[in-house]
TILOTOR-717401 format. One record per residue: residue in one letter; residue number from 1; x, y, z of N, C-alpha, C, O in turn. Coordinates in steps of 0.001 Angstrom, whole numbers, plus 500000, padded with zeros to 6 digits. Example, Ala and Ser with C-alpha at 12.3 -4.5 7.8 and 13.67 -1.06 7.14 Angstrom:
<pts>
{"A"; 1; {513190; 494310; 507800}; {512300; 495500; 507800}; {513200; 496700; 507800}; {514236; 496681; 508465}} {"S"; 2; {512850; 497750; 507080}; {513670; 498940; 507140}; {512900; 500030; 507870}; {513409; 501138; 508039}} 
</pts>
This chain:
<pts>
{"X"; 1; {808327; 717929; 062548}; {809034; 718617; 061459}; {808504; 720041; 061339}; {807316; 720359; 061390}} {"X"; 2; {809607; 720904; 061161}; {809135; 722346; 061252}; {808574; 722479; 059810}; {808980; 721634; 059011}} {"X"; 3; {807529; 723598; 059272}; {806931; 724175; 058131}; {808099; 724134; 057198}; {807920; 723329; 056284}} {"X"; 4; {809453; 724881; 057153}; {810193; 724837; 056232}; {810631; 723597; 055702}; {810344; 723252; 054556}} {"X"; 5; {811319; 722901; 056484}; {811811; 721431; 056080}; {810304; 720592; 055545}; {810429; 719698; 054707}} {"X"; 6; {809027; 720913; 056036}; {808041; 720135; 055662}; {808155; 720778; 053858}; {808448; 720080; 052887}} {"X"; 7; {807886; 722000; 053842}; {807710; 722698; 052708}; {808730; 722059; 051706}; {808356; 721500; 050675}} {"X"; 8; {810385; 722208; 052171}; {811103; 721730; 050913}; {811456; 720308; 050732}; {812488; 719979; 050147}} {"X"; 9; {810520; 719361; 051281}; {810326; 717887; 051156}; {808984; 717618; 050029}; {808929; 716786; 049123}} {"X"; 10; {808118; 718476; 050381}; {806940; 718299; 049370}; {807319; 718729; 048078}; {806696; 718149; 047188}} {"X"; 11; {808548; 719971; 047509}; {809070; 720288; 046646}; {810099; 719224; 046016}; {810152; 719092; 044793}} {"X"; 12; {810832; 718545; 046786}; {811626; 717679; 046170}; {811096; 716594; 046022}; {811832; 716008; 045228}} {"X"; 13; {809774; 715545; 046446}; {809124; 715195; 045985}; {808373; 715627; 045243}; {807916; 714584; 044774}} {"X"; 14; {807713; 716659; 044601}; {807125; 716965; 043405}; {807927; 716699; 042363}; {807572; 716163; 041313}} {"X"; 15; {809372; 717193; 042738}; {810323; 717310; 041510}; {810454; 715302; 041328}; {809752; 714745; 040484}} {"X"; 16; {811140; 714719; 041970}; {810595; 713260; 041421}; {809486; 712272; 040647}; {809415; 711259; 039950}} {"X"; 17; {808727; 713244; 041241}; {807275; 712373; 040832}; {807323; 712603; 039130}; {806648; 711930; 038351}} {"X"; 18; {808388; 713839; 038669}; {807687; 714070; 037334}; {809210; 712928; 036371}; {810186; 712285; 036757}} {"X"; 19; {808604; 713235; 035102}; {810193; 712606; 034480}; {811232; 713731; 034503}; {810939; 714921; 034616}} {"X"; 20; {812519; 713225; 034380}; {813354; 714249; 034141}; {813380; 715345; 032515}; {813036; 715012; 031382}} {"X"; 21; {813902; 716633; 032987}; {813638; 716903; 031485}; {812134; 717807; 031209}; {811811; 718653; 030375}} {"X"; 22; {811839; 717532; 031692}; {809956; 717897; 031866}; {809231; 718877; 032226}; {809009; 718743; 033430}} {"X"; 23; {808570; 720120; 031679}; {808713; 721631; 032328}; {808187; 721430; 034099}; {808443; 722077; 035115}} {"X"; 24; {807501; 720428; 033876}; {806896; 720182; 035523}; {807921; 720087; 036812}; {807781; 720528; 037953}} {"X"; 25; {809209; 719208; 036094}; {810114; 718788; 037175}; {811076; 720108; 037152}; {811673; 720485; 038160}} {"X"; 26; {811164; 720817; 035796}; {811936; 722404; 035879}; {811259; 722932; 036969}; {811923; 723050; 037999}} {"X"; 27; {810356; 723200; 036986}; {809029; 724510; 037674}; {809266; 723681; 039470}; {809735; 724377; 040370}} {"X"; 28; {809054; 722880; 039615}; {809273; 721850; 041159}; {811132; 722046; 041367}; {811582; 721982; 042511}} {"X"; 29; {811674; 722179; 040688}; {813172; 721908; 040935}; {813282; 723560; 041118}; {813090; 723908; 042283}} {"X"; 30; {813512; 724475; 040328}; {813213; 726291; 040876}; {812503; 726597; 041905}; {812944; 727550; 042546}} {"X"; 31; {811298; 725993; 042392}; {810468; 726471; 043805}; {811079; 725883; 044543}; {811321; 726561; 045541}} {"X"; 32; {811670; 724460; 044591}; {812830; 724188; 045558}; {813891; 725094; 045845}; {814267; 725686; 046856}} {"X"; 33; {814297; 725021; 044558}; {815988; 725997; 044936}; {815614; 727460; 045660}; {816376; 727935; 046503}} {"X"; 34; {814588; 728017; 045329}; {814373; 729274; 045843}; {813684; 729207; 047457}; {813743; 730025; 048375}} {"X"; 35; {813077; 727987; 047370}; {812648; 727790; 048983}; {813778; 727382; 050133}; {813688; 727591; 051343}} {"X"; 36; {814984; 726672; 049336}; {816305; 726566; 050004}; {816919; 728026; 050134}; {817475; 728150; 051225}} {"X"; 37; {816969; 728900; 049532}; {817758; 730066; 049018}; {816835; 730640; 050246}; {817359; 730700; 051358}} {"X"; 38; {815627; 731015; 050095}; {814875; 732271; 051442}; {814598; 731354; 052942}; {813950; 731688; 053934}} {"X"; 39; {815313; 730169; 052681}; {815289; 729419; 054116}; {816153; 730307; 055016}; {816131; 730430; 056241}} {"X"; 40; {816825; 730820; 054203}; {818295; 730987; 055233}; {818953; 730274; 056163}; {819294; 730539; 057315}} {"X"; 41; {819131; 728922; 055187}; {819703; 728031; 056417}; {820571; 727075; 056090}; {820852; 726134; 056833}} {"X"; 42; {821114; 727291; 054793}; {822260; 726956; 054081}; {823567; 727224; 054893}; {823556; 728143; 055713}} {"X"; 43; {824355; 726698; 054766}; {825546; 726376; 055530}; {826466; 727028; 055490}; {826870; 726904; 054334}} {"X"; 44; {827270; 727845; 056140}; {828421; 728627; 055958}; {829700; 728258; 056417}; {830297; 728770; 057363}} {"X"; 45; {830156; 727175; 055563}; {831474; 726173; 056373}; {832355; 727227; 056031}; {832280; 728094; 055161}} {"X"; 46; {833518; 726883; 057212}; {834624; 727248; 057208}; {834903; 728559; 056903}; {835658; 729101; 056096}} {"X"; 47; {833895; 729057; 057971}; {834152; 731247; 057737}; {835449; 731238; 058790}; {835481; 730659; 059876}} {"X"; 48; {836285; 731864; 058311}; {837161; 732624; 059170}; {838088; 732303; 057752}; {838521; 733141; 056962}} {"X"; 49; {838204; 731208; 057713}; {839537; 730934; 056533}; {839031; 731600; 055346}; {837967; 732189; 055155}} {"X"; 50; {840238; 731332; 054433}; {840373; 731938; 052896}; {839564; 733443; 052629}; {838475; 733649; 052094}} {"X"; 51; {840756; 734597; 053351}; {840194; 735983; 053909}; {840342; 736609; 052414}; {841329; 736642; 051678}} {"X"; 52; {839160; 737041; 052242}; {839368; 737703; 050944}; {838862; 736697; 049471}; {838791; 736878; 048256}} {"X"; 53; {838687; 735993; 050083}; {838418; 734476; 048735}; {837140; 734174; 049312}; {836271; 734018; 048454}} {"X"; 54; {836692; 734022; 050682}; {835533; 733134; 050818}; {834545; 732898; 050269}; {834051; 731796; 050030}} {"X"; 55; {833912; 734636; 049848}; {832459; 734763; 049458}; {832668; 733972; 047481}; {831881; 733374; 046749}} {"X"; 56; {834052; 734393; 047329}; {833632; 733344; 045587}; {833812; 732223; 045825}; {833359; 731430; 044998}} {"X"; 57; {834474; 731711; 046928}; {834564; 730186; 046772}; {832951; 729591; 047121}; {832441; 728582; 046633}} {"X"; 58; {832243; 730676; 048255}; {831096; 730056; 048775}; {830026; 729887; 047775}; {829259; 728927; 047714}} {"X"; 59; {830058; 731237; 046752}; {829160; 731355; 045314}; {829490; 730266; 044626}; {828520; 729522; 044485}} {"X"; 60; {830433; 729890; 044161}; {830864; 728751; 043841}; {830212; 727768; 044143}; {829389; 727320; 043345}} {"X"; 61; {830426; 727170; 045414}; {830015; 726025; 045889}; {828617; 725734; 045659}; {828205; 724664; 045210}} {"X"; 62; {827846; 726802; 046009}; {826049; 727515; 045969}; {825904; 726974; 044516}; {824886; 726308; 044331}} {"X"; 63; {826638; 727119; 043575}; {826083; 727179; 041937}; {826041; 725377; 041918}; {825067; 724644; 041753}} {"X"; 64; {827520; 725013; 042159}; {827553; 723922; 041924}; {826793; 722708; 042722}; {826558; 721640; 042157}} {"X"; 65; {826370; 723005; 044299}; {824973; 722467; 044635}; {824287; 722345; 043943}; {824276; 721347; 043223}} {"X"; 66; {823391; 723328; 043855}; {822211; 723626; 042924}; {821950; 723022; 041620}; {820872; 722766; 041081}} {"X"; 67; {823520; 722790; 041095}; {823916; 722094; 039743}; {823279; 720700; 039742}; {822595; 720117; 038901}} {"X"; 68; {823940; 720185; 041542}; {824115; 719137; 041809}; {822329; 718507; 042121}; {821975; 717338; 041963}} {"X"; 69; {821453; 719646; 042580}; {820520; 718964; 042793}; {819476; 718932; 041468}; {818506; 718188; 041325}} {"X"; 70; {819802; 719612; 040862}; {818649; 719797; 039421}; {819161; 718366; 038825}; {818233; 717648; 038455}} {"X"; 71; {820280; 717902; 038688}; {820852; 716702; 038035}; {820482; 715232; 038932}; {820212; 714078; 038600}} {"X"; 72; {820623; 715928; 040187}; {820435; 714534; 040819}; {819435; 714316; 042223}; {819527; 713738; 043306}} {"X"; 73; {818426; 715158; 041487}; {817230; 715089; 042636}; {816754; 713710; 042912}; {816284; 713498; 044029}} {"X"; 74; {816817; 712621; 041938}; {816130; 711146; 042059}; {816939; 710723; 043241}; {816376; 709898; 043961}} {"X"; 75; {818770; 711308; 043795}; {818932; 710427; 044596}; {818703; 711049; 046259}; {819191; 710410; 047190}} {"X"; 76; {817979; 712246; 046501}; {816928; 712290; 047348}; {816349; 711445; 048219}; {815176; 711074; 048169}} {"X"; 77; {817059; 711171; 048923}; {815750; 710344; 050205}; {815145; 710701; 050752}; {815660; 711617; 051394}} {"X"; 78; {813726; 710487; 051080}; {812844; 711553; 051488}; {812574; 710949; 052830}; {811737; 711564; 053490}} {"X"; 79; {813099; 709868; 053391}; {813759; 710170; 054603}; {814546; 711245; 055523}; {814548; 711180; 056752}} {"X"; 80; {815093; 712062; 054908}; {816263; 712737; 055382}; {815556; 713841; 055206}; {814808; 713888; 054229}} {"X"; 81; {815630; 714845; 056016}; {815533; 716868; 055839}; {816379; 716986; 054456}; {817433; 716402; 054202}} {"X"; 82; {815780; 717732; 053768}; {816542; 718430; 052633}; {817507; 719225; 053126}; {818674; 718922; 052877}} {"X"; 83; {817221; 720382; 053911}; {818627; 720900; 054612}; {819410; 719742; 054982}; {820423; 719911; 054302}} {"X"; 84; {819518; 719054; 055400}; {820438; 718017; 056240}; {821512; 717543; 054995}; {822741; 717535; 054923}} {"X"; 85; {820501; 717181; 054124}; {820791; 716281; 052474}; {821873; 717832; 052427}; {822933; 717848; 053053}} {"X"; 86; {821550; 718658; 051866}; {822241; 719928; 051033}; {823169; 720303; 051579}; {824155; 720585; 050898}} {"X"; 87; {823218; 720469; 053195}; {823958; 721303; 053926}; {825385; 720249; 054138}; {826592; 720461; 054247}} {"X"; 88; {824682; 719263; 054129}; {826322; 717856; 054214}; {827122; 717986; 052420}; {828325; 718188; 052257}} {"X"; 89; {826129; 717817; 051293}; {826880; 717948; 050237}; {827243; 719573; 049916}; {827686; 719465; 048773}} {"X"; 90; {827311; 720892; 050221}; {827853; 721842; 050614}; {829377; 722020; 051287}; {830359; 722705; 051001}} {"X"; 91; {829128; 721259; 052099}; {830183; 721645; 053527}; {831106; 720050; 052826}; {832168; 720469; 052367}} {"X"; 92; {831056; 719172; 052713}; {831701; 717949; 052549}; {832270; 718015; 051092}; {833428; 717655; 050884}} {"X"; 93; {831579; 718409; 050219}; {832233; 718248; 049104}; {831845; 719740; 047917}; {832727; 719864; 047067}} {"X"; 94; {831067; 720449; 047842}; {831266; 721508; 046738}; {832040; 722588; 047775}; {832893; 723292; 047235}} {"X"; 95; {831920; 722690; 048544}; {832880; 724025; 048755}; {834578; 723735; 048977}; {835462; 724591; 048973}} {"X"; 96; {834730; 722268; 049168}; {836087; 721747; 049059}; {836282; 722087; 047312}; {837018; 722943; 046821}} {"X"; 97; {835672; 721439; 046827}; {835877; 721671; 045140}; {836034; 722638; 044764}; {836819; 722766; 043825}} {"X"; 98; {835275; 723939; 045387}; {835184; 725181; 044064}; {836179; 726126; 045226}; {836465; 727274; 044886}} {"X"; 99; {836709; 725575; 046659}; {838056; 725902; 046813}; {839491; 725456; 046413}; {840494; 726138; 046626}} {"X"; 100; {839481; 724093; 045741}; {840282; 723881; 044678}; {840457; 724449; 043176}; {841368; 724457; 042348}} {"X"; 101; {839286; 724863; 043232}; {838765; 725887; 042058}; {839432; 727086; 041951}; {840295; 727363; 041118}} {"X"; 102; {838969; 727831; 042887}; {839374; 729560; 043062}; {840742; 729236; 043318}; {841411; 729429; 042303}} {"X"; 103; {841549; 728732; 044477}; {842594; 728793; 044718}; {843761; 727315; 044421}; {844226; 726590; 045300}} {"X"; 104; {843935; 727239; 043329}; {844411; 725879; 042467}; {845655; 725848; 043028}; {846134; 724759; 043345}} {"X"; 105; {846448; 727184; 043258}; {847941; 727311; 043657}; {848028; 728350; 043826}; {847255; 729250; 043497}} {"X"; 106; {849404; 728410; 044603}; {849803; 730024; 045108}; {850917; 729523; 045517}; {851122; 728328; 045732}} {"X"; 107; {851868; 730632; 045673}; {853299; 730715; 045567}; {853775; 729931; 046690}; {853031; 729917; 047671}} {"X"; 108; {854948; 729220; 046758}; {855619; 728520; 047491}; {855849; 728928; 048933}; {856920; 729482; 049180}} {"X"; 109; {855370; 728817; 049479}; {855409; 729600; 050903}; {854487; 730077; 051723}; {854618; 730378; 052910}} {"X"; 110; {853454; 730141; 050978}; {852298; 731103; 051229}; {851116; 730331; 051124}; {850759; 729754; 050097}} {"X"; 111; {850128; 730332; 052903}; {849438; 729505; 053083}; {848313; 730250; 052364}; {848392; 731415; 052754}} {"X"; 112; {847273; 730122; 051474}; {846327; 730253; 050969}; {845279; 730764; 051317}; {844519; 731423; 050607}} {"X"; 113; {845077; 730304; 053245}; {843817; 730691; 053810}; {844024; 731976; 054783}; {843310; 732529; 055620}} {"X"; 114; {845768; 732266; 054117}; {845971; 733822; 055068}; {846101; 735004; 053990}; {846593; 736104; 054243}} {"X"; 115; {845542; 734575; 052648}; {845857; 735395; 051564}; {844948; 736497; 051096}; {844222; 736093; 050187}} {"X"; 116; {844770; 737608; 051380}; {843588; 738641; 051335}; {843583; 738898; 050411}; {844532; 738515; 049727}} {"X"; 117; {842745; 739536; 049918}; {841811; 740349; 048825}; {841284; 741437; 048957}; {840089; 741696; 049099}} {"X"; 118; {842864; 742653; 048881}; {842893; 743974; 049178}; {841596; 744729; 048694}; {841513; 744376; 047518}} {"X"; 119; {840171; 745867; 049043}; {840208; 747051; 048257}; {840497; 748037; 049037}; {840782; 747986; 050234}} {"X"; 120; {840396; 749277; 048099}; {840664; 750456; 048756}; {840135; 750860; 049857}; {840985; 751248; 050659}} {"X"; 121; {839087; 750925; 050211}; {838833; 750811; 051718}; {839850; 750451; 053021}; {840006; 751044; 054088}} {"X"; 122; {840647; 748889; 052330}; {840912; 748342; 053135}; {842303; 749233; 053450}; {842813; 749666; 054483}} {"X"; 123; {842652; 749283; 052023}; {844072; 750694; 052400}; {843785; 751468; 053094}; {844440; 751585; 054130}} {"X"; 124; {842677; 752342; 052828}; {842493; 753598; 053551}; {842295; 753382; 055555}; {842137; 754297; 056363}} {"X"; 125; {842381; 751891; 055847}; {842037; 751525; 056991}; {843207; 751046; 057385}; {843528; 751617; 058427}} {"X"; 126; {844198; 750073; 056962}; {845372; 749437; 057335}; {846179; 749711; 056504}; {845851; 750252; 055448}} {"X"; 127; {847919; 749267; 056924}; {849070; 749096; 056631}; {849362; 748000; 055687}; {849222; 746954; 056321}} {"X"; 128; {849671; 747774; 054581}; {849924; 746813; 053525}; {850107; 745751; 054321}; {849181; 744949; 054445}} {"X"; 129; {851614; 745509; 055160}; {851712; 744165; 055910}; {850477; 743847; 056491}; {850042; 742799; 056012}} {"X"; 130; {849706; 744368; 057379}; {848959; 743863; 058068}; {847921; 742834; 057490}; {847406; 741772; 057842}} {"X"; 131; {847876; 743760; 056341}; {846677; 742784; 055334}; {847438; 741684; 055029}; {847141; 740755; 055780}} {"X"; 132; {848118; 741460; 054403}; {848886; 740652; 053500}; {850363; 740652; 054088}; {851185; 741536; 053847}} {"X"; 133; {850596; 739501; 054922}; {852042; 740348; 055439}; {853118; 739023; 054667}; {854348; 739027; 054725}} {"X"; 134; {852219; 737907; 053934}; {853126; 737137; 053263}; {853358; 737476; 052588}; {854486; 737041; 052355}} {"X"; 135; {852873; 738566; 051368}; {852998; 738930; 050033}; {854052; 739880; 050160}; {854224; 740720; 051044}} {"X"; 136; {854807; 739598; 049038}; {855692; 740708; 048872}; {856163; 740974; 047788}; {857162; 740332; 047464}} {"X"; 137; {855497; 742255; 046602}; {855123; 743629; 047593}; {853319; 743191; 048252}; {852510; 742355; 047851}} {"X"; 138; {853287; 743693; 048819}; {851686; 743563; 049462}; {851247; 745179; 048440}; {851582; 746277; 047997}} {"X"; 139; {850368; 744251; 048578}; {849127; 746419; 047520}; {848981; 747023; 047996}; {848445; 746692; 049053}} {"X"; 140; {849206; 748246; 047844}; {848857; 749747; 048496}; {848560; 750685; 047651}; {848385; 750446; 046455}} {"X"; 141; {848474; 751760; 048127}; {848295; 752955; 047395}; {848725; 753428; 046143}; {848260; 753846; 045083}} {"X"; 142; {850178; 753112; 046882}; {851516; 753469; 046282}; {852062; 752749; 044796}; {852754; 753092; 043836}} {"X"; 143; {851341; 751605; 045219}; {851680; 750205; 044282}; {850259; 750372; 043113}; {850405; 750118; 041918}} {"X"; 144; {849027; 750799; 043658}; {848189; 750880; 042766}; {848334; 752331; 041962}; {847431; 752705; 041213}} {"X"; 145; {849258; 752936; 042124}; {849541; 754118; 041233}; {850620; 754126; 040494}; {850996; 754994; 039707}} {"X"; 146; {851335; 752655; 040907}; {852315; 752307; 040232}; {851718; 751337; 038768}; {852132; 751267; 037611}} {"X"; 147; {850735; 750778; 039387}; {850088; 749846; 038374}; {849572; 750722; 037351}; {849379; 750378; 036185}} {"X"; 148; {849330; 752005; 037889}; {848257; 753138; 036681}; {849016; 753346; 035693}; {848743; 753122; 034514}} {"X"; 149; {850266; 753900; 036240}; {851225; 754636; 035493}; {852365; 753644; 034456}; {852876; 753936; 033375}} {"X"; 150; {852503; 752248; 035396}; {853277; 751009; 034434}; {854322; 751998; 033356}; {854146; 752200; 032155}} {"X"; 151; {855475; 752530; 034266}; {856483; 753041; 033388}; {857018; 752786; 031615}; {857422; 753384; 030618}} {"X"; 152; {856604; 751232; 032227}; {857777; 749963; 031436}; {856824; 749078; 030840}; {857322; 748138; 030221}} {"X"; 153; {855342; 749159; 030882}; {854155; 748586; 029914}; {854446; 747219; 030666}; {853580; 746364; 030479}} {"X"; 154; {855482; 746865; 031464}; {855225; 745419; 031949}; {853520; 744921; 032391}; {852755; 744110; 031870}} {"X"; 155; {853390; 745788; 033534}; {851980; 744623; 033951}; {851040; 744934; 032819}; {850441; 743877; 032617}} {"X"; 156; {850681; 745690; 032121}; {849690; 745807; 031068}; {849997; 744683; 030033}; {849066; 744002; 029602}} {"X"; 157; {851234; 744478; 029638}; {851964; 743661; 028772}; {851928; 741912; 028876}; {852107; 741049; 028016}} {"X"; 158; {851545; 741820; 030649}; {851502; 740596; 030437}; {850519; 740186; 030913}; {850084; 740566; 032000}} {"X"; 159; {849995; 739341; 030192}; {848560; 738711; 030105}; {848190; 737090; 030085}; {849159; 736332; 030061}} {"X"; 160; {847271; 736683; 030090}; {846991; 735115; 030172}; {845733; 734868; 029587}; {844700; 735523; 029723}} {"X"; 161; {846019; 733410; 028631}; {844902; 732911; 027787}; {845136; 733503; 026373}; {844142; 733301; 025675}} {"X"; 162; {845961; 734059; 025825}; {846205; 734778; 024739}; {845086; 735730; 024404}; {844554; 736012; 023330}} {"X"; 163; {844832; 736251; 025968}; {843643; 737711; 025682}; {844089; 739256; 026492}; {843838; 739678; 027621}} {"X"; 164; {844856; 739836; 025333}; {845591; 741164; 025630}; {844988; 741757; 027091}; {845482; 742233; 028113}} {"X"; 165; {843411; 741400; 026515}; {842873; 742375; 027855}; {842846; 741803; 029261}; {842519; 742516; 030210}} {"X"; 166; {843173; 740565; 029406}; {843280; 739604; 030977}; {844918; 740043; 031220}; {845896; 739297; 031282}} {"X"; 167; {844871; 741063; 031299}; {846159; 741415; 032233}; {846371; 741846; 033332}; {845538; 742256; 034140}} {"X"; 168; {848059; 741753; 033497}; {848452; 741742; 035405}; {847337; 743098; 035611}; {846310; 743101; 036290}} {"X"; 169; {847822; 744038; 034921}; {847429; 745477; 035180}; {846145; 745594; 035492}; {845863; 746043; 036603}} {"X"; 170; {845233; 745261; 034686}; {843758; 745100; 034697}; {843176; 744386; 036169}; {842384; 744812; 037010}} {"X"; 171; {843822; 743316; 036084}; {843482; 742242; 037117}; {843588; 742824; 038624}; {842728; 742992; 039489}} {"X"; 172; {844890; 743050; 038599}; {844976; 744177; 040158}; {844430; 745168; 040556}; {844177; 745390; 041740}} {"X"; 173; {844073; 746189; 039248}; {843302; 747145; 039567}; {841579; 747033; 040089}; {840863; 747615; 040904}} {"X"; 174; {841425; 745872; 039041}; {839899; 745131; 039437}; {839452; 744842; 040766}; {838411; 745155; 041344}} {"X"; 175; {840982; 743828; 041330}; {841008; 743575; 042679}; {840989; 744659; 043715}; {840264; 744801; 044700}} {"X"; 176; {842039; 745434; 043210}; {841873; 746641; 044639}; {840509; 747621; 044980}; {840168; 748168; 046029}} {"X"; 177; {839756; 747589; 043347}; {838528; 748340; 043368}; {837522; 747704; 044050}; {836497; 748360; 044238}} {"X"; 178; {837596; 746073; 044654}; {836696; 745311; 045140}; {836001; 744642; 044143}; {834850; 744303; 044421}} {"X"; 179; {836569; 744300; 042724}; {835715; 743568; 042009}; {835667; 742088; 042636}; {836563; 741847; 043445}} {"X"; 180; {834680; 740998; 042351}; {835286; 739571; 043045}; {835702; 738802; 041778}; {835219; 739000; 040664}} {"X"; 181; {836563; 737986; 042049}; {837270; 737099; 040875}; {835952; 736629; 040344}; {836121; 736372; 039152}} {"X"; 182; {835038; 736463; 040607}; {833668; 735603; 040011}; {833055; 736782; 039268}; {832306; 736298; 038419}} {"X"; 183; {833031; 738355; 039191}; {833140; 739522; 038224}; {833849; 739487; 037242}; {833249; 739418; 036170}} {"X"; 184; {835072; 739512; 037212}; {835997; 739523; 036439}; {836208; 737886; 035695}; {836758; 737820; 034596}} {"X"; 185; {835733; 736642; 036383}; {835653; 735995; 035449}; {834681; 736282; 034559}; {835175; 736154; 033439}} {"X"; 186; {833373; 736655; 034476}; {832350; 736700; 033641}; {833004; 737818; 032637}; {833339; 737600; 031472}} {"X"; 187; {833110; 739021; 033314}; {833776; 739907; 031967}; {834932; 739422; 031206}; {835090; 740071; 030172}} {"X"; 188; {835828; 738446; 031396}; {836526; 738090; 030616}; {836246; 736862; 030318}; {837257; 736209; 030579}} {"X"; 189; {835555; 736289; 029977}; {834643; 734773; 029765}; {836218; 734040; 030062}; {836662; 733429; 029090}} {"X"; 190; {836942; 734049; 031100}; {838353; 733089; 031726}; {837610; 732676; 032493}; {836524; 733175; 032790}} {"X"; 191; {838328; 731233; 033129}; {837771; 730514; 034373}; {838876; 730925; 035364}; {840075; 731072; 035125}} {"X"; 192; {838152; 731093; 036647}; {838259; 731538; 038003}; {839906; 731153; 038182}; {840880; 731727; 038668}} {"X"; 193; {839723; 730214; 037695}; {841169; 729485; 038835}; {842345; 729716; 037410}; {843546; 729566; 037631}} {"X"; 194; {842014; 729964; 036455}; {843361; 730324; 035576}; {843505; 731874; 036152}; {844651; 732124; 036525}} {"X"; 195; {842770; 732713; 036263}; {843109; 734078; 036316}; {843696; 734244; 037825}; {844595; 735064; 038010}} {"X"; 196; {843191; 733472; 038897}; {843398; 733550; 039728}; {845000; 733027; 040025}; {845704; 733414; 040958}} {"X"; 197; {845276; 732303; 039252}; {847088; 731070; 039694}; {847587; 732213; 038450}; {848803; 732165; 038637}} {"X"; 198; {847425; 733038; 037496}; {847985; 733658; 036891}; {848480; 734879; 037643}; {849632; 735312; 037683}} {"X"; 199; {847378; 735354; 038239}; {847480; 736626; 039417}; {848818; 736034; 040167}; {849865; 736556; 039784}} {"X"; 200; {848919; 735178; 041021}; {849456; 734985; 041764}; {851068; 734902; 041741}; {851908; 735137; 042610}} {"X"; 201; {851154; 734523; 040547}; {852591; 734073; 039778}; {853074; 735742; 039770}; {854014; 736249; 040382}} {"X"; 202; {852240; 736289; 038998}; {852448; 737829; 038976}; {853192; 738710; 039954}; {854050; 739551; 039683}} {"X"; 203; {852678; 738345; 041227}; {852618; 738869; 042569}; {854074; 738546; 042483}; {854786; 739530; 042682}} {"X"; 204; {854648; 737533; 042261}; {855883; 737074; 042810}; {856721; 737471; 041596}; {857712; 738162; 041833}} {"X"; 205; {856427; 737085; 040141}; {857125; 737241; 039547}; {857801; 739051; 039544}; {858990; 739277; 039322}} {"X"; 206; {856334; 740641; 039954}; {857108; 741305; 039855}; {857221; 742327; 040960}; {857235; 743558; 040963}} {"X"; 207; {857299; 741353; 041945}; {857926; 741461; 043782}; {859471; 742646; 043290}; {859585; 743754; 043814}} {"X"; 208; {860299; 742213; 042443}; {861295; 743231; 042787}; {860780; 743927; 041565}; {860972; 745020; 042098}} {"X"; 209; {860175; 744338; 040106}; {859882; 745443; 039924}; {858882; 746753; 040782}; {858803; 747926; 040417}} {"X"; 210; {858141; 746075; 042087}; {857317; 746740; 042879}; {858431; 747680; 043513}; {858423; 748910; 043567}} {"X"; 211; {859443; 746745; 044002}; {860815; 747714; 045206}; {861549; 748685; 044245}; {861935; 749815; 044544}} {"X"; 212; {861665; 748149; 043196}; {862303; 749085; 042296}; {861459; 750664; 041942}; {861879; 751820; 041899}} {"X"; 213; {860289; 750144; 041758}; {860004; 751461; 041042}; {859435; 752391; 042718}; {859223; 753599; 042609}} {"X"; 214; {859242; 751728; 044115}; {858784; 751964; 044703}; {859911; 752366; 045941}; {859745; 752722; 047108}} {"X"; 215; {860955; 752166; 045231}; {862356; 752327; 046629}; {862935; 754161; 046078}; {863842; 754731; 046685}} 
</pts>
């Protein structure tokens, strides 16, 4: 057994040995998580898909591990590598979850794991289709100066959760600046996957005010 895996076996046994609840098994359960965290050897399932979504779905998944092991370190076998233990409940089941999470739904047509997450950079580098060639309108320049200016108060106007300030307008602009939906959830204390299936509806619902104000 290599030093690391030896190291975060003696940690997750410390954390057992104490009762739950107990500053001892807190203090053993944090030197774990942080000895998993500078392992660098946590699991990165399924990179290539969900372009533009991955890194919140992966934060996601990361929280809700971590959730998973402070709650349920007793069922630990200390048989098994802790990486082995973490990296299977990671990849098998929290990053499936907190990708049901981030991406709950999206418009009828449109596969999910080809759906980007424009910023400006990415304009200043590519062609709207290219990024996004299901979306329509796809974001651009053009479209984010359309969002500034909102002739007609529509995208400012419509909002979700009955909180003026979680609007289309806000939300897109957030996105194109590179905020991540896991930013913008915290500043608007909303959960991920309402703002996110709200966004989306958006996209479609104002597909022909984009051609209109943009033709």
């Amino acid at each position: 057994m290599n030093p690391i895996d030896e190291r975060l076996k003696q940690l997750a046994r410390e954390a057992q040995r104490h009762p739950p609840k107990t500053p001892q098994r807190r203090l053993a359960l944090a030197k774990l998580l942080s000895a998993i965290q500078q392992s660098r050897k946590l699991t990165r399932p399924y990179q290539g898909q969900f372009q533009g979504f991955y890194e919140d779905i992966y934060d996601e998944a990361k929280q809700r591990l971590f959730c998973h092991i402070c709650e349920k370190i007793d069922d630990y076998d200390p048989n098994r590598e802790v990486l082995q233990w973490v990296n299977f409940l990671l990849k098998q089941r929290f990053f499936i979850e907190a990708s049901r999470t981030i991406l709950p739904t999206t418009p009828k047509g449109i596969d999910p794991k080809k759906v980007s997450r424009l910023t400006l950079d990415d304009l200043d580098r590519k062609t709207c289709n290219e990024l996004n060639p299901q979306l329509n309108p796809s974001l651009s320049q053009d479209v984010l100066q359309c969002l500034e200016s909102d002739p007609e108060g529509v995208f400012k106007g419509t909002y979700t959760s009955d909180n003026p300030a979680a609007n289309f307008q806000f939300l897109a602009i957030k996105l194109l600046s590179g905020y991540s939906w896991k930013e913008i959830s915290e500043e608007l204390g909303i959960k991920i996957s309402t703002l996110s299936s709200f966004y989306q509806r958006c996209l479609t619902k104002f597909a022909p005010k984009f051609r209109e104000y943009l033709s």
